[in-house]
C-alpha positions as CSV (number, residue, x, y, z in Angstrom):
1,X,11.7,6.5,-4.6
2,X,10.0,6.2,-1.2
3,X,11.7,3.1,0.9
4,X,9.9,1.7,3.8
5,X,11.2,3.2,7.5
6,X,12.1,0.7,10.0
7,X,12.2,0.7,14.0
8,X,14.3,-0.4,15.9
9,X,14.0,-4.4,15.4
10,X,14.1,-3.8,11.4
11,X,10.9,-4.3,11.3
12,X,9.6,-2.2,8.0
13,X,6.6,-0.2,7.7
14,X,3.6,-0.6,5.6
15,X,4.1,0.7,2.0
16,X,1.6,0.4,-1.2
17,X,1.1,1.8,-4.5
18,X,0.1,5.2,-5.7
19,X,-3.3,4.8,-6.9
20,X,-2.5,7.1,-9.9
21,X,0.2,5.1,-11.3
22,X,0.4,1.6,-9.6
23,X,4.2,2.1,-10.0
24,X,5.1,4.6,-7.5
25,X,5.6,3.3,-3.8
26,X,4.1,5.2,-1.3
27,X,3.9,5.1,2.6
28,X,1.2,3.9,4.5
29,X,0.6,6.6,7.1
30,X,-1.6,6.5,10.9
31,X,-2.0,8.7,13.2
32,X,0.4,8.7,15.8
33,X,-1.6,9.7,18.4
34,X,-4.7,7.1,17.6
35,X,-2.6,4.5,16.1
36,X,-5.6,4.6,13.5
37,X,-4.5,4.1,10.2
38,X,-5.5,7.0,7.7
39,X,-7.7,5.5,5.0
40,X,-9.8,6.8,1.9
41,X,-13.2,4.8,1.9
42,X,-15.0,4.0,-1.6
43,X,-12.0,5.6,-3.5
44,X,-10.2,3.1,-5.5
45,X,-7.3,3.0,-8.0
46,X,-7.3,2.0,-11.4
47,X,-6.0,-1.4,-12.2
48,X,-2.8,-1.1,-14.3
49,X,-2.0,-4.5,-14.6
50,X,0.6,-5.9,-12.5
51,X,0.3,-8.2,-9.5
52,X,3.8,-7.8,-8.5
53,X,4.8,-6.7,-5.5
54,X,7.1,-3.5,-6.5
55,X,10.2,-3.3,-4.2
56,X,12.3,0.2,-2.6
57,X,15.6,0.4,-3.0
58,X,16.5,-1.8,0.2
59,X,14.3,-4.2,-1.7
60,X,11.5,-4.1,0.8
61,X,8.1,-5.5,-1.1
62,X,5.0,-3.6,-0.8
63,X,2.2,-5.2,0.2
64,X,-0.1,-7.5,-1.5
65,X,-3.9,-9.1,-0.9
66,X,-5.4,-11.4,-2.0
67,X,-8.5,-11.2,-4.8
68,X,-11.8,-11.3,-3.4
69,X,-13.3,-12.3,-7.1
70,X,-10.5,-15.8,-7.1
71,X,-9.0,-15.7,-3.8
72,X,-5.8,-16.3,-5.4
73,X,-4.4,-13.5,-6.9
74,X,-2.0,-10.8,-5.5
75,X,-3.1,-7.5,-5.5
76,X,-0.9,-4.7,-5.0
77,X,-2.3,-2.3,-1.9
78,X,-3.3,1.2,-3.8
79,X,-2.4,4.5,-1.6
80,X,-3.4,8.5,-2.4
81,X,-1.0,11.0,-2.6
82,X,-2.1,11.6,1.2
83,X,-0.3,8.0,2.6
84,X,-4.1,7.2,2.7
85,X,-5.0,3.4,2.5
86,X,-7.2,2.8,0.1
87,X,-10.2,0.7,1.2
88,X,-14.1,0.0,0.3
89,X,-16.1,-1.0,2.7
90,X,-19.5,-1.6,1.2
C-alpha cells in the first residue's frame, strides 16, 4: 500500500485513488522543478461507490471534494497509474 510521504513538519502529501479500482491509494505527483502538479484532463474514473476517504497504513486519509451535482457529498480524488490528478476542465 502506497502511504503518503511527509516533510519535515509532518505535513503529508497529496494522495487519491486509482482510477481503475477506487480502492488503491496512489500518490499525487508534480513536477519538482515547476511545482505544477501533473494532471490528466477529460480522463475520469469510474465511480465504484464509496465516498470514504480510504486511509495508508499510518492512517493518513486521502483526499476528498466535494459534489458539484449536491455540493454535499465527499468524493474521493481519482489518480492514473502515472500519479496523474485526475481533472476535467470543461
Amino acid at each position: 500500500m502506497t502511504e503518503a510521504k511527509r516533510d519535515n513538519n509532518q505535513i503529508p502529501t497529496m494522495t487519491g485513488v486509482l482510477n481503475t479500482d477506487g480502492t488503491t491509494i496512489t500518490l499525487i505527483k508534480a513536477n519538482p522543478t515547476t511545482h505544477e502538479m501533473l494532471v490528466n484532463d477529460n480522463t475520469t474514473g469510474s465511480d465504484f461507490g464509496s465516498d470514504d476517504a480510504k486511509r495508508d497504513n499510518n492512517n493518513t486519509p486521502i483526499l476528498l471534494a466535494t459534489s458539484s451535482s449536491d455540493g454535499a457529498t465527499p468524493v474521493p480524488l481519482y489518480v492514473d497509474t502515472n500519479g496523474n490528478f485526475l481533472i476535467k476542465s470543461t
